[in-house]
The first five atom37 places (N, CA, C, CB, O) and aatype in JSON, in Angstrom:
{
  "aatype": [20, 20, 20, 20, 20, 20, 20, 20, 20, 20, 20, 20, 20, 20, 20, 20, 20, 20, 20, 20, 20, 20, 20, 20, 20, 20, 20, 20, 20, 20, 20, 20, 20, 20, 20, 20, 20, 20, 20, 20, 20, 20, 20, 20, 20, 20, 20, 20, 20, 20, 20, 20, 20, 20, 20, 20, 20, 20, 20, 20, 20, 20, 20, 20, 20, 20, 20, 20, 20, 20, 20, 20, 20, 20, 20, 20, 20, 20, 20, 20, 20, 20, 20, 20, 20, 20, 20, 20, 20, 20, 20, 20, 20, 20, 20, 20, 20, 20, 20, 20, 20, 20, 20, 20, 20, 20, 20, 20, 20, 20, 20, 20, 20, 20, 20, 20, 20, 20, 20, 20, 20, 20, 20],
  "atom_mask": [
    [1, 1, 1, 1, 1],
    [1, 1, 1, 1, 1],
    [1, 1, 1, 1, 1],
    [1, 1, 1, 1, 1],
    [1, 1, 1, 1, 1],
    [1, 1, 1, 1, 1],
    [1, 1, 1, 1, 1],
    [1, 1, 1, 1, 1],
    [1, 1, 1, 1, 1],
    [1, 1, 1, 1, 1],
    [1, 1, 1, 1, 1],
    [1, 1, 1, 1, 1],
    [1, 1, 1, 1, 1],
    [1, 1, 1, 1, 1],
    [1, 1, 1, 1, 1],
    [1, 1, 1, 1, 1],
    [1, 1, 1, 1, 1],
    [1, 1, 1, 1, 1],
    [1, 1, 1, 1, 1],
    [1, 1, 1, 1, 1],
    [1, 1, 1, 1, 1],
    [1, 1, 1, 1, 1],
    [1, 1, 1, 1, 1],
    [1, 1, 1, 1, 1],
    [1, 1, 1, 1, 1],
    [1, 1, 1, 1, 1],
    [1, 1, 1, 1, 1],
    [1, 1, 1, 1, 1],
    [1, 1, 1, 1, 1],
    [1, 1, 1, 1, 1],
    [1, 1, 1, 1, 1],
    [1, 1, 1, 1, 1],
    [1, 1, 1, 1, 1],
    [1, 1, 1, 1, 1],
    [1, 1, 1, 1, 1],
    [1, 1, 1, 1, 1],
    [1, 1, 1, 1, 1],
    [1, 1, 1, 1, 1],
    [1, 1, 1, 1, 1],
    [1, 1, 1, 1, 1],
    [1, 1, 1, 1, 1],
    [1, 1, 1, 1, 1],
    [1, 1, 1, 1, 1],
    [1, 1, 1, 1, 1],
    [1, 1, 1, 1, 1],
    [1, 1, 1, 1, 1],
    [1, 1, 1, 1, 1],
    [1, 1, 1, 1, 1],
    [1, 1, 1, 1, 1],
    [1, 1, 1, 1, 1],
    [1, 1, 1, 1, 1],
    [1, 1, 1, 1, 1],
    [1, 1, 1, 1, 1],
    [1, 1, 1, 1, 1],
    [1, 1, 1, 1, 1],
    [1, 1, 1, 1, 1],
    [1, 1, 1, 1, 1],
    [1, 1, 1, 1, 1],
    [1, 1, 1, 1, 1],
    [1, 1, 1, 1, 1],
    [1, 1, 1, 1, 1],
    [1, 1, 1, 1, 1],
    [1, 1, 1, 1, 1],
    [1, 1, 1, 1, 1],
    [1, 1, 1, 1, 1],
    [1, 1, 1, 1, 1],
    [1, 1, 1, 1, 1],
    [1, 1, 1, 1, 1],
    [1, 1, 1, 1, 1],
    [1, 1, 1, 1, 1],
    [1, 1, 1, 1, 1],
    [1, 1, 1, 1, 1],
    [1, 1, 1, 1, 1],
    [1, 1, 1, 1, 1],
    [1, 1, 1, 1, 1],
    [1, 1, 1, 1, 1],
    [1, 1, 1, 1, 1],
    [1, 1, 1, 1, 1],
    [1, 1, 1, 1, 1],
    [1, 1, 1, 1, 1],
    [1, 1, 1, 1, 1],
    [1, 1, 1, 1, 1],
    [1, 1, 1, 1, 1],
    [1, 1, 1, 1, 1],
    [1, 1, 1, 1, 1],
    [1, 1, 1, 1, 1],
    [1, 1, 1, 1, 1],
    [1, 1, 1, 1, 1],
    [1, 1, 1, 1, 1],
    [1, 1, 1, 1, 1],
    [1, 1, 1, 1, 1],
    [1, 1, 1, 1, 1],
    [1, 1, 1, 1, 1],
    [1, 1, 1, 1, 1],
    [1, 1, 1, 1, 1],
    [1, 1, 1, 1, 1],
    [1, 1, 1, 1, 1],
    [1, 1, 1, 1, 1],
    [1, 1, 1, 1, 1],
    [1, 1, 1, 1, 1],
    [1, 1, 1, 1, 1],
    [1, 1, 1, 1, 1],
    [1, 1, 1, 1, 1],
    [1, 1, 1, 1, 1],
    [1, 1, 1, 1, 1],
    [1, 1, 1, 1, 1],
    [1, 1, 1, 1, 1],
    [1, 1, 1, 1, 1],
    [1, 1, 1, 1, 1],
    [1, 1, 1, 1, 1],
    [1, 1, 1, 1, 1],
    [1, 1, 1, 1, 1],
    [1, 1, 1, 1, 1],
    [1, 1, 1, 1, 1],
    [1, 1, 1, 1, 1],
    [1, 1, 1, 1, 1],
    [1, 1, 1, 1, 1],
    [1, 1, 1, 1, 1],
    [1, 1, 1, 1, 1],
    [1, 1, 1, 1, 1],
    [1, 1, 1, 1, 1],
    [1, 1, 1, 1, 1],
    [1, 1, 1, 1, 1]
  ],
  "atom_positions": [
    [[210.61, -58.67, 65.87], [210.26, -57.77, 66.94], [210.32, -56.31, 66.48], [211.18, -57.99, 68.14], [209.4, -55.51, 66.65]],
    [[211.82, -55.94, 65.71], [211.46, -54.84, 65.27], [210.22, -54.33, 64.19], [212.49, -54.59, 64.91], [209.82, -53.16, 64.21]],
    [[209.84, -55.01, 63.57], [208.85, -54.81, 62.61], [207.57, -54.64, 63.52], [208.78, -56.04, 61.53], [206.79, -53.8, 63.08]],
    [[207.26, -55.13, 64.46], [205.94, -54.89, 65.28], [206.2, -53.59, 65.78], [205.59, -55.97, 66.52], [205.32, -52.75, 65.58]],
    [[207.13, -53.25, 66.34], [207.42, -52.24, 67.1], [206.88, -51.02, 65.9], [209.14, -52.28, 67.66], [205.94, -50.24, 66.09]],
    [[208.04, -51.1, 64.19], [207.86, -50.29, 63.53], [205.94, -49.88, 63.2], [208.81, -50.75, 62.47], [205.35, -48.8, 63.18]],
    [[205.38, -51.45, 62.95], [204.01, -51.57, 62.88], [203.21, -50.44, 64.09], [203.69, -53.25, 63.15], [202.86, -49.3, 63.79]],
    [[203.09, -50.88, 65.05], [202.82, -50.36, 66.43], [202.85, -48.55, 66.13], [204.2, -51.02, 67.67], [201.92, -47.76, 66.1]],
    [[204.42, -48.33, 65.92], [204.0, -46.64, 65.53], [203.27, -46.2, 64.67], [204.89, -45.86, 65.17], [202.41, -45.34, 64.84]],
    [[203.56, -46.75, 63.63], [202.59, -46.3, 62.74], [201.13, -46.24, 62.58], [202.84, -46.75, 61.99], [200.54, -45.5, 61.79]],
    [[200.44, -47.39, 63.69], [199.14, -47.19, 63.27], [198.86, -46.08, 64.64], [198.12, -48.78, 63.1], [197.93, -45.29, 64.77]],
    [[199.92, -46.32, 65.5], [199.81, -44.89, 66.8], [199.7, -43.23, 66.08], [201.66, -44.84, 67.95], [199.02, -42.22, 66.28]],
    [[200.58, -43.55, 65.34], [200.65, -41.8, 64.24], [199.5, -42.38, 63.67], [202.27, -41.25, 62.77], [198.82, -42.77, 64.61]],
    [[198.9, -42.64, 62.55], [198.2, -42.76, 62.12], [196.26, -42.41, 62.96], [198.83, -43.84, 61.69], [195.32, -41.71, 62.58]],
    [[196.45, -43.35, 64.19], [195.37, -42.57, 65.02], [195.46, -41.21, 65.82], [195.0, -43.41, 65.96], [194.5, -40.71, 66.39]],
    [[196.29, -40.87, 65.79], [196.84, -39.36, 66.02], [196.56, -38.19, 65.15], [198.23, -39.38, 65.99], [196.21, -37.07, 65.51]],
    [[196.73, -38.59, 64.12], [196.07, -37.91, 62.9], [195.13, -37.44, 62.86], [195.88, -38.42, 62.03], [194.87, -36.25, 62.68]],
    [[194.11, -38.79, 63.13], [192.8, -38.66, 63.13], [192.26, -38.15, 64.42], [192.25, -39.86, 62.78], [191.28, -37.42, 64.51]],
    [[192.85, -38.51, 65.25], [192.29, -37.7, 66.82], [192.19, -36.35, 66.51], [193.4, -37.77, 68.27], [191.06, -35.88, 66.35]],
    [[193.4, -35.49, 66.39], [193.76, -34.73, 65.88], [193.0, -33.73, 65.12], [194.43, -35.22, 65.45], [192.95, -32.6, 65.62]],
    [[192.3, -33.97, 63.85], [191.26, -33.26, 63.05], [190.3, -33.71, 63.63], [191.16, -33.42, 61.62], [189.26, -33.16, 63.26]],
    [[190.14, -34.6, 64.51], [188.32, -34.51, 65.71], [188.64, -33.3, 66.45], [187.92, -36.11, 67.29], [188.11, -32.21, 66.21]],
    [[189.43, -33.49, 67.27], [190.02, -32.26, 68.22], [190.0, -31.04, 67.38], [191.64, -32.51, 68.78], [189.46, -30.09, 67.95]],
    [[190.39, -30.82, 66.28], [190.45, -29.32, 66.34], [189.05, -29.18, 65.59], [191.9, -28.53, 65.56], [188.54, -28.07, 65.71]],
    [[188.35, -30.15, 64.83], [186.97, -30.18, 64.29], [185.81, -29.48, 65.51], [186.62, -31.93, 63.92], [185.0, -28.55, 65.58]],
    [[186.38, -30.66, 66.41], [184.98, -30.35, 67.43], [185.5, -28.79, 67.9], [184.75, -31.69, 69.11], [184.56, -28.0, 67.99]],
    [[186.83, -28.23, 68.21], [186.78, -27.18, 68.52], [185.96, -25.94, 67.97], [187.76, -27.09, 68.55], [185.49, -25.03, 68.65]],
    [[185.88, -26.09, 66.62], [185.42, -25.38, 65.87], [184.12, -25.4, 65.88], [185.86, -25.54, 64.91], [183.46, -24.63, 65.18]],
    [[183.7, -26.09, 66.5], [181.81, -26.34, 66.44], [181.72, -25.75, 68.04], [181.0, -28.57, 66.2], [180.88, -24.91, 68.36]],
    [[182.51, -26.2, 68.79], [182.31, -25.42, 70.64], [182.78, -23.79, 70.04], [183.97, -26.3, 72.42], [181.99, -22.9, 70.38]],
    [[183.8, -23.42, 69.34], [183.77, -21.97, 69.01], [182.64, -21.42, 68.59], [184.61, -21.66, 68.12], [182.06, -20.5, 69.17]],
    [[182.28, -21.98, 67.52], [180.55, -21.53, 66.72], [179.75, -21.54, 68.09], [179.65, -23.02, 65.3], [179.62, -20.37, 68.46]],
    [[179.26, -22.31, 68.85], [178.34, -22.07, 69.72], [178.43, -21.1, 70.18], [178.2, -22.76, 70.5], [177.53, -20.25, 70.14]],
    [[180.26, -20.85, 71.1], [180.04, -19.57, 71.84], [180.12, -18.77, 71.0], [180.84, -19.21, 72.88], [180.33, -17.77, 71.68]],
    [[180.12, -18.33, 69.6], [179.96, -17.19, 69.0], [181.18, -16.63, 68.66], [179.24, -16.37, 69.69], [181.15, -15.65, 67.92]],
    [[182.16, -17.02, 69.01], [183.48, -16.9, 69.07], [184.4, -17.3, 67.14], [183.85, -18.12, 70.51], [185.37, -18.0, 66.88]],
    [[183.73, -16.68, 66.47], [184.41, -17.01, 64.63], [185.72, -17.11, 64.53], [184.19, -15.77, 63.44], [186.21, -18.11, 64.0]],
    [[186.63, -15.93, 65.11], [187.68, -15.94, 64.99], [188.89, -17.59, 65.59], [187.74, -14.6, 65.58], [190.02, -17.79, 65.13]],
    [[188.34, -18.25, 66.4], [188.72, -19.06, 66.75], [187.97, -20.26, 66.25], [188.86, -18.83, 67.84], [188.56, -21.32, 66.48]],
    [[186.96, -20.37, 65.7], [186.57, -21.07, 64.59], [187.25, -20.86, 63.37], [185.33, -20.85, 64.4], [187.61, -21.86, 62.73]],
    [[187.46, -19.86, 62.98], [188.31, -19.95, 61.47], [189.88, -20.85, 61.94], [188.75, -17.89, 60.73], [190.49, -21.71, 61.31]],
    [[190.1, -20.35, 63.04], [191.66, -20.83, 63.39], [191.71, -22.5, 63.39], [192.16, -20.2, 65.1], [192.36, -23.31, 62.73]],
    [[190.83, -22.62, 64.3], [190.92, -24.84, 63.85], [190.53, -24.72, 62.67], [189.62, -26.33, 64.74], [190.82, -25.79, 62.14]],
    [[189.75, -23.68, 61.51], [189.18, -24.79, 60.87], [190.66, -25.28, 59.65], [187.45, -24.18, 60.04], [191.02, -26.25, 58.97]],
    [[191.14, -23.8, 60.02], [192.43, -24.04, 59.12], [193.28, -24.98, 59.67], [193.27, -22.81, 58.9], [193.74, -25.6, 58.7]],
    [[193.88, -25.57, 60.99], [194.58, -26.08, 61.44], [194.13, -27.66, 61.0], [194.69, -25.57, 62.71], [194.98, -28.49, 60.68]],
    [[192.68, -27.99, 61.02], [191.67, -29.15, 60.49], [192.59, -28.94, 59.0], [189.51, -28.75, 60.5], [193.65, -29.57, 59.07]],
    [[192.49, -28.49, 58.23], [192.65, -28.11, 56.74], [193.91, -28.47, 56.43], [192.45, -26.63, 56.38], [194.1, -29.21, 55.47]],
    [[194.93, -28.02, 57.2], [196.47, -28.18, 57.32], [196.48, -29.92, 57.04], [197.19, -27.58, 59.09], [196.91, -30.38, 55.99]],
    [[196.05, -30.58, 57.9], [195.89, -31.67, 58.68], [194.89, -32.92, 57.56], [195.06, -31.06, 60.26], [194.79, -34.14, 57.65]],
    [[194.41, -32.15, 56.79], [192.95, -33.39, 56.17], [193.43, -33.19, 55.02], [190.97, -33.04, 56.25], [192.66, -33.79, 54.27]],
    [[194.54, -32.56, 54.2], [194.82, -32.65, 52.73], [194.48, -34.06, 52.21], [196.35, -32.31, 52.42], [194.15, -34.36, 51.06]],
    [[194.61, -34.76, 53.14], [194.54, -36.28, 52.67], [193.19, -37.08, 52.11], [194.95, -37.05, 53.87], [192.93, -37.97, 51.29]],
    [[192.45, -36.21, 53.09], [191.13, -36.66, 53.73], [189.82, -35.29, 53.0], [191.41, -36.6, 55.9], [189.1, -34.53, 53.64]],
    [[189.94, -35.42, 51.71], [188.68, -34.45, 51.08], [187.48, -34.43, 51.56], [188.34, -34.7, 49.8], [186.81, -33.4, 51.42]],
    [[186.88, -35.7, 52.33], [186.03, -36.06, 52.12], [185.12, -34.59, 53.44], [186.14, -37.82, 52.19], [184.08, -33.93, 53.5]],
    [[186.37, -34.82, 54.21], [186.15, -33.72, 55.34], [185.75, -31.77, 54.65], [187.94, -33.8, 56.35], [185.36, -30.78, 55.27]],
    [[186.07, -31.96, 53.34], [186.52, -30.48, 53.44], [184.78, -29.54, 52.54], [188.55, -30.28, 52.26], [184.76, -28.38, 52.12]],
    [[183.5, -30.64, 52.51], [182.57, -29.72, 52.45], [182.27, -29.45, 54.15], [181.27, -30.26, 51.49], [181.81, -28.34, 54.43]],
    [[182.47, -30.23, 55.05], [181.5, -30.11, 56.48], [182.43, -28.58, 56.96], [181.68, -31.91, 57.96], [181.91, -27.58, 57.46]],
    [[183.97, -28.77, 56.63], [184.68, -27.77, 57.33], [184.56, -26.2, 56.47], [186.29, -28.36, 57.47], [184.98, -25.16, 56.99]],
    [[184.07, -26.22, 55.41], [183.4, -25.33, 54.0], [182.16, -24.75, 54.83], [182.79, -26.48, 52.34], [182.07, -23.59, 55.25]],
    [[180.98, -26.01, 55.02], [179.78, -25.0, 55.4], [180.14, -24.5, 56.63], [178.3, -25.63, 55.51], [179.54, -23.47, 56.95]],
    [[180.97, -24.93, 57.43], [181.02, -24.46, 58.96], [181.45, -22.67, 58.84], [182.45, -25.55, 59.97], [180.94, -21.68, 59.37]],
    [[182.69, -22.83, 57.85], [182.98, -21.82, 57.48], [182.41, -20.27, 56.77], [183.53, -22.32, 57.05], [182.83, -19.12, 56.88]],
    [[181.34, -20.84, 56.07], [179.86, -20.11, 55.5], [179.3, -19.88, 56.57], [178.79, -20.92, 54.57], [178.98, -18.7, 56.63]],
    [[179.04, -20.43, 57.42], [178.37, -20.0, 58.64], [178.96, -19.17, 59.57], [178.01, -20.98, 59.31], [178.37, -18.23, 60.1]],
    [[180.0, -19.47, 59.78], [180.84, -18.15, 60.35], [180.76, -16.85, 59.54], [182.4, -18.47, 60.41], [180.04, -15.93, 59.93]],
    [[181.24, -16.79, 58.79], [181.01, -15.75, 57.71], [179.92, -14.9, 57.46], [181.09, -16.26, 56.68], [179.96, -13.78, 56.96]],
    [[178.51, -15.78, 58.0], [177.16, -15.07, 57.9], [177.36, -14.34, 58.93], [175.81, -15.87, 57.93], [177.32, -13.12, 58.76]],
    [[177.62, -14.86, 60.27], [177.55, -14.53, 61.5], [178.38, -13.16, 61.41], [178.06, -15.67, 62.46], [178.24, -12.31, 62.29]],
    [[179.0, -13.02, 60.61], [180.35, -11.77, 60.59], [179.67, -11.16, 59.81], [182.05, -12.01, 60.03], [180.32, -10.24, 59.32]],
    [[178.6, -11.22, 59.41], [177.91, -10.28, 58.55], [178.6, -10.34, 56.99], [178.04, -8.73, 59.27], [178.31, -9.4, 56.25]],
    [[179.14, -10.98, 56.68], [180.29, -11.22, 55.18], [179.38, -12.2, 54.2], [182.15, -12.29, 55.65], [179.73, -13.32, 53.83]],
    [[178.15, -11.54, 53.85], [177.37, -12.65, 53.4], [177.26, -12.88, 51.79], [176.01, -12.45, 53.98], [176.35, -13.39, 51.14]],
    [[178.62, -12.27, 51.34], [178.9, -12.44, 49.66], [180.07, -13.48, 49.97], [179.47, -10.78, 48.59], [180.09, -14.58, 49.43]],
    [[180.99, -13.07, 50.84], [182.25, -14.2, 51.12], [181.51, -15.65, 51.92], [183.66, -13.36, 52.42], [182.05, -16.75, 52.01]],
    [[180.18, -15.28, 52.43], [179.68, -16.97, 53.15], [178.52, -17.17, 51.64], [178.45, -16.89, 55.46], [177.94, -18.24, 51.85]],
    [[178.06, -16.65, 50.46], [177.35, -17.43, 49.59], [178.7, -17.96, 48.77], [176.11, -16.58, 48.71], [178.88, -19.18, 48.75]],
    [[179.55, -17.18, 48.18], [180.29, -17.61, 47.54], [181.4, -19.17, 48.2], [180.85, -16.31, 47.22], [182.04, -19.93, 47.48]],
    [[181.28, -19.25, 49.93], [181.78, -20.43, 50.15], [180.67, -22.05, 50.09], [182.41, -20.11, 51.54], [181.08, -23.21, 50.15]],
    [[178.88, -21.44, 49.9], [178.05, -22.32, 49.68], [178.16, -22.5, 48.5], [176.94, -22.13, 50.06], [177.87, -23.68, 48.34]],
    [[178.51, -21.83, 47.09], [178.73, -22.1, 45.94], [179.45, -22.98, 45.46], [178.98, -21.37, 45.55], [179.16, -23.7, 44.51]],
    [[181.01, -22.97, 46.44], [182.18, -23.91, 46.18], [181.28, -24.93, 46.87], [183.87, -23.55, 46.84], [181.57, -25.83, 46.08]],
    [[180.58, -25.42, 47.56], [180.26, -26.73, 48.01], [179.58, -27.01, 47.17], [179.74, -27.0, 49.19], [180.0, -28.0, 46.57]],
    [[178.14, -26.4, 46.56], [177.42, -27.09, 46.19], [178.26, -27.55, 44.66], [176.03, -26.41, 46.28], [177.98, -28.65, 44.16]],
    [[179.2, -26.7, 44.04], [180.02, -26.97, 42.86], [180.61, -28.28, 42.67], [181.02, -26.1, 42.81], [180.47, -29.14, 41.79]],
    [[181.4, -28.2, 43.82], [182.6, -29.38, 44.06], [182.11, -30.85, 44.78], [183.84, -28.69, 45.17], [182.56, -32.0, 44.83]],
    [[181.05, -30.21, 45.25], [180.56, -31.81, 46.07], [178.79, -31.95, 46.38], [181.46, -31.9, 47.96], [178.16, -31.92, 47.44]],
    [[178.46, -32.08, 45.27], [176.71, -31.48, 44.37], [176.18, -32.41, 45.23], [176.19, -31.78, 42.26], [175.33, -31.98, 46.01]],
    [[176.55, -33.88, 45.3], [175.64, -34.98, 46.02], [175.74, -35.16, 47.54], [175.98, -36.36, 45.45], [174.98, -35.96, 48.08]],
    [[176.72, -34.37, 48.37], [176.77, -34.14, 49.65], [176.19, -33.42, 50.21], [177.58, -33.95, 49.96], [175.93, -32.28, 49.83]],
    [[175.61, -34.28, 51.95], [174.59, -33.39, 52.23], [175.0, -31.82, 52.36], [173.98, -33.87, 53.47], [174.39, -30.82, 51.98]],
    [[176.21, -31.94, 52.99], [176.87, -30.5, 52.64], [176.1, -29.21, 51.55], [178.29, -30.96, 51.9], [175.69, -28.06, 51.73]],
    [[176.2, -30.06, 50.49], [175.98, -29.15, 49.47], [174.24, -29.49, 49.66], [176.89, -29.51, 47.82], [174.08, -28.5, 50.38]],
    [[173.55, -29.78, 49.62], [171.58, -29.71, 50.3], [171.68, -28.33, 51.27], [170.9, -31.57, 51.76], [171.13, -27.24, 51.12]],
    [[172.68, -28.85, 52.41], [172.58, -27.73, 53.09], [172.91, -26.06, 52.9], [173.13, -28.1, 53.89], [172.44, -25.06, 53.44]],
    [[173.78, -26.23, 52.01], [173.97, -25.16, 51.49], [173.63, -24.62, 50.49], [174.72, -25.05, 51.46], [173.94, -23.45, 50.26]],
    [[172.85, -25.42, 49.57], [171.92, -24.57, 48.71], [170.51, -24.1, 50.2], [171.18, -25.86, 46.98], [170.05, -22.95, 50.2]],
    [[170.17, -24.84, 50.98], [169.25, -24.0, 51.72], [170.1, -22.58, 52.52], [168.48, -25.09, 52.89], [169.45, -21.63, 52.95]],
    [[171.08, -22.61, 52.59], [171.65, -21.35, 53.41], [171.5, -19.99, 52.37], [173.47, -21.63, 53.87], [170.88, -18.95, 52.6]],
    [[172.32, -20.39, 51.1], [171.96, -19.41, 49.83], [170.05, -19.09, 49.96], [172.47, -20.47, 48.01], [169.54, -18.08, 50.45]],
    [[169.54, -19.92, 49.54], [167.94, -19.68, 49.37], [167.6, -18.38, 50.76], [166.88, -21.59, 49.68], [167.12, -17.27, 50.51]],
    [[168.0, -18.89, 52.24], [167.59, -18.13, 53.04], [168.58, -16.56, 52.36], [167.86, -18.84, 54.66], [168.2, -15.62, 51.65]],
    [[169.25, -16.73, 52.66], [170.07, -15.35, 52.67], [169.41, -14.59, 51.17], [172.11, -15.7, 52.58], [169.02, -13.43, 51.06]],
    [[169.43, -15.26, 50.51], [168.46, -14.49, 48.99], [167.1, -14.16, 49.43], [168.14, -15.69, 47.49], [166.57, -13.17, 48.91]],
    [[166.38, -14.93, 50.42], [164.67, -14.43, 50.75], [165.52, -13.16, 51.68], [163.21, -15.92, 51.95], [164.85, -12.13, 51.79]],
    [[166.57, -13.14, 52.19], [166.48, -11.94, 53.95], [167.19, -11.03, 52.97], [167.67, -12.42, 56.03], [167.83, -10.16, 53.57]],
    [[167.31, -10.92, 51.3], [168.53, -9.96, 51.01], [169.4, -9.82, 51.39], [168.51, -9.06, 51.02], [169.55, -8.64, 51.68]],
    [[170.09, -10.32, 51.59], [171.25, -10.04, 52.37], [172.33, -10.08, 51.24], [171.49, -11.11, 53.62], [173.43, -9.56, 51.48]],
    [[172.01, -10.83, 49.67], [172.97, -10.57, 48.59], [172.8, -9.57, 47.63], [173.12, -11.6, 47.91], [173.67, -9.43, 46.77]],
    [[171.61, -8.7, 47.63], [171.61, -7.59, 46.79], [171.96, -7.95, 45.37], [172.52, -6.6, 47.3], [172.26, -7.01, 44.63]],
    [[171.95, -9.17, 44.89], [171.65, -9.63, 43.61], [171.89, -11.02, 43.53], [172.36, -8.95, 42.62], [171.88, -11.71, 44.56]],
    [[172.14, -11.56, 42.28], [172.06, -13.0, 41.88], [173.32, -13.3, 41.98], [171.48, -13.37, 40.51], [173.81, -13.84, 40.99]],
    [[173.81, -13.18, 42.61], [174.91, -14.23, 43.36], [175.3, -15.44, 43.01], [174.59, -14.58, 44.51], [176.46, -15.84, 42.98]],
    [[174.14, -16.13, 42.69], [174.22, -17.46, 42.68], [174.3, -17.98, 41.31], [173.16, -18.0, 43.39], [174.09, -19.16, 41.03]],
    [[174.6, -17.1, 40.5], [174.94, -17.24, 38.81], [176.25, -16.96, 38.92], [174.15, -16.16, 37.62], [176.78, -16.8, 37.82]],
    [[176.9, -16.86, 39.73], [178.78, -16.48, 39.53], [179.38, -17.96, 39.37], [179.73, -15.57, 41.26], [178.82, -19.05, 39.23]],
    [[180.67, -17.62, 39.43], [181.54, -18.63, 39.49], [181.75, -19.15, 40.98], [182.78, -18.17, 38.85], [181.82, -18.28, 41.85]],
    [[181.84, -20.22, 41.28], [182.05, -20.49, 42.98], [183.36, -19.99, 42.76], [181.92, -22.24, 43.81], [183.91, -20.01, 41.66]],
    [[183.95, -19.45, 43.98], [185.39, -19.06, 44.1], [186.34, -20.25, 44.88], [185.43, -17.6, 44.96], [185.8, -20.26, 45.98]],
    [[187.24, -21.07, 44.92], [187.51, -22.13, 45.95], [188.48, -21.34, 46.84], [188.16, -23.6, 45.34], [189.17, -20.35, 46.6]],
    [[188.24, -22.41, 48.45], [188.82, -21.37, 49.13], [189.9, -22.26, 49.57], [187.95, -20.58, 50.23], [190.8, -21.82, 50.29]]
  ]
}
């Protein structure tokens, strides 16, 4: 009996976890809508705290983050966070998408040079 019980919590924490980085994930996407970055950066770190485990999460919470960053007008700190994606995780759509975010921001100037020959910086 005790062993079910012990069983029982654990897969309860365990879906908690995961609720958990949905919840503060999706927050971060209802922040982006309303325009609201600063509270997008805040889950995305709290997501981040939370997914050390879980890499697989950390290009989607990367471009979200590039995108905030454009929006803030910071568009050397949002190519250089499309760089670390397309670097670290080349075959994710993540990184497709973010070589198209670089391409736009290089046609609107918005990098005032080749950018995209640096080193990705990780964040």
């Amino acid at each position: 009996m005790r062993t079910l019980i012990i069983l029982t919590l654990l897969a309860a924490t365990a879906g908690c976890t995961r609720w958990s980085l949905d919840h503060h994930l999706n927050n971060a996407y209802r922040s982006y809508a309303r325009g609201n970055c600063e509270d997008v950066m805040l889950e995305l770190s709290r997501v981040e705290r939370k997914s050390r485990s879980r890499q697989y999460l950390q290009p989607e919470i990367s471009l979200l983050r590039g995108q905030c960053l454009e929006r803030q007008k910071l568009f050397v700190d949002a190519a250089q966070t499309y760089q670390f994606i397309i670097a670290r995780y080349p075959t994710s759509e993540y990184a497709y998408r973010a070589k198209a975010r670089l391409e736009t921001l290089q046609q609107l100037g918005r990098l005032g040079g080749s950018t995209t020959s640096s080193n990705p910086v990780p964040l």
